[in-house]
C-alpha positions in Angstrom: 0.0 0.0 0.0 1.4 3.5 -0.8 1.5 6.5 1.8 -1.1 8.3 0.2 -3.6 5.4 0.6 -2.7 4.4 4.0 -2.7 8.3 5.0 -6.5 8.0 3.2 -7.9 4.9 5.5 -6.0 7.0 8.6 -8.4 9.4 7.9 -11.2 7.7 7.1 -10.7 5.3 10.6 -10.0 8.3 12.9 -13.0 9.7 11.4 -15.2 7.3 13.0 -13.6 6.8 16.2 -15.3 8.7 19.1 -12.8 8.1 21.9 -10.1 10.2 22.5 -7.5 7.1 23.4 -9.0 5.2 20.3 -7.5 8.3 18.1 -3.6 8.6 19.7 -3.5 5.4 19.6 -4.2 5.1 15.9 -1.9 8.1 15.0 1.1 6.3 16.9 0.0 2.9 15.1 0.0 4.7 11.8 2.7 7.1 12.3 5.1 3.2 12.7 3.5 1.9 9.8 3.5 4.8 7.8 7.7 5.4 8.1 8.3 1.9 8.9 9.4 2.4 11.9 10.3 -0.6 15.3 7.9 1.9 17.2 5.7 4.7 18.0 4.3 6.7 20.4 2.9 10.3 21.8 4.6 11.9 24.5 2.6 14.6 26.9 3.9 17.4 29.0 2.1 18.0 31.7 2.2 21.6 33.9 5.1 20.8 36.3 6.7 18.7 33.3 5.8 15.7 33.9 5.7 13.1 30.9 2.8 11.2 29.8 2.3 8.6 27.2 -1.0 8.2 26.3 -0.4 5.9 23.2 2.9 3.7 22.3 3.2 0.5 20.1 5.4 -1.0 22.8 6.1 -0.8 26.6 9.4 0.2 25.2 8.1 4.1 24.1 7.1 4.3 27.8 10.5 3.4 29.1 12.3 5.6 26.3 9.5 8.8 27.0 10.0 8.0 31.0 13.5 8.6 30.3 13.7 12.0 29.0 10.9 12.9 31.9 13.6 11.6 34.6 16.6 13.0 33.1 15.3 16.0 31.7 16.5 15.8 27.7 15.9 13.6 25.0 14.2 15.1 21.4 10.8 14.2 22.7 11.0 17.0 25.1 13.2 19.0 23.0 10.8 19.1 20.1 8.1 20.1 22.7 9.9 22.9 25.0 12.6 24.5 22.2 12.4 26.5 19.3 12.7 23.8 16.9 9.5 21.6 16.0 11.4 18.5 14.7 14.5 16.4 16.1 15.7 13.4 14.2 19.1 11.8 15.6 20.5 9.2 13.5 22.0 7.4 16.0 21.2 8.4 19.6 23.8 6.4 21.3 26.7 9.1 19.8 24.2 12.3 19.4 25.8 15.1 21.5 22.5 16.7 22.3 21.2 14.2 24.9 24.9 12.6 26.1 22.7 10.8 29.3 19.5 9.7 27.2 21.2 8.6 24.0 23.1 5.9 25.3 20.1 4.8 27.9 17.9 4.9 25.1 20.3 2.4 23.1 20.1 0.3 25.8 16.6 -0.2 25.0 17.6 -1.5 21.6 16.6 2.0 19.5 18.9 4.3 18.0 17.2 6.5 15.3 14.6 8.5 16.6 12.5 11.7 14.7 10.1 13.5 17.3 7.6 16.0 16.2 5.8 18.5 18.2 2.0 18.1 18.8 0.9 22.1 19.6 -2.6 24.6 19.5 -2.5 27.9 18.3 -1.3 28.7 21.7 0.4 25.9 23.3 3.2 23.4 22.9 1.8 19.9 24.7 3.6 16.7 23.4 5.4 15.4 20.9 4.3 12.4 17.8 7.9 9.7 18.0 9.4 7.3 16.2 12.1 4.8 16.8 14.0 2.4 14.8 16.5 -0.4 16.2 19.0 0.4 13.2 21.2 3.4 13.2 20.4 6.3 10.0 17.2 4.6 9.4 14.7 8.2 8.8 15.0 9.7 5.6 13.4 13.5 4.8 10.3 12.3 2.9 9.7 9.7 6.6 10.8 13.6 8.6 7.9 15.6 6.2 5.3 12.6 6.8 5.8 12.4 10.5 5.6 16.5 10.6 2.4 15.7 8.3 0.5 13.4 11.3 1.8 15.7 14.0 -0.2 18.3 12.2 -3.2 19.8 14.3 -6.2 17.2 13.6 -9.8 18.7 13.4 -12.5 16.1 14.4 -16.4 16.5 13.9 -17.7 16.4 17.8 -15.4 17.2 20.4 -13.9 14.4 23.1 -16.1 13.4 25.8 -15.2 16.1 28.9 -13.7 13.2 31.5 -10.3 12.6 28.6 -8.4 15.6 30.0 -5.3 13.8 28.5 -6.5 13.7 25.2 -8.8 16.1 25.1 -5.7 18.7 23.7 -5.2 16.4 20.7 -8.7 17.1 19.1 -10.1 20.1 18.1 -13.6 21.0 16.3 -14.1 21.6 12.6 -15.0 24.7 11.6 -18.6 25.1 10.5 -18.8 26.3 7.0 -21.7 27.1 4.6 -21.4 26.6 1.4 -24.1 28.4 -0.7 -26.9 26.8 -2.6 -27.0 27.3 -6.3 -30.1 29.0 -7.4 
């Protein structure tokens, strides 16, 4: 199946899903499939910083996103609290950016990583990941289709009020009118 298509049936299946979890948790599913990526997942920052992972593909996106919460760094966080939208480390175990998380993060067996940040109009709340096993494994088109997912989603009715955690990741359509012809 080409990207286009799968991107389509994303749609199409988010569409009709009417949970808030049901939704992250298909972008992170499609988000691995669609770059062919080991894994994928959606990293939250809560007020005092905490992390949150509301949607992974494995337990091991928790233990890598728990990592940058405890140690403070990592392009998960980076892409979420820094002036740049988009990290993508070829090989984490050598990048110079996160010297603590890189090679704890290779411990867990991944080593390229691109992280994208999830935002509103006016705030900066997570990040959309991906991690491969092999070293130099994202290329720019996998960079522009992960930027493409993390992209502010509209839905047609709002999430039900008790998902406070993924309640930020879904935002009304606009109502238009389009006139009749006479």
């Amino acid at each position: 199946m080409d990207i286009r298509q799968m991107l389509a049936n994303m749609a199409l299946e988010v569409e009709t899903l009417r949970s808030p979890p049901e939704v992250v948790d298909r972008i992170a599913h499609y988000a691995r499939l669609a770059i062919d990526s080991d894994d994928s997942g959606i990293l939250l920052v809560k007020a005092r910083g905490e992390v949150e992972t509301p949607a992974a593909t494995s337990d091991r996106i928790v233990k890598a996103h728990a990592l940058q919460g405890e140690l403070g760094e990592g392009p998960c966080i980076d892409a979420v609290r820094d002036g740049t939208s988009t990290y993508v480390t070829s090989d984490a175990s050598t990048d110079p950016r996160w010297p603590t998380w890189g090679p704890r993060v290779a411990a867990l067996g991944y080593h390229s990583v691109v992280s994208v940040r999830l935002e509103t109009r006016g705030r900066r709340y997570g990040s959309l990941n991906s991690y491969s096993n092999a070293p130099d494994a994202f290329t720019a088109d996998d960079v522009e289709v992960m930027e493409f997912l993390a992209a502010p989603r509209r839905s047609p009715s709002p999430p039900p009020r008790r998902s406070t955690t993924c309640r930020r990741l879904w935002r009304p359509a606009p109502r238009s009118v389009t006139p009749r012809a006479s």
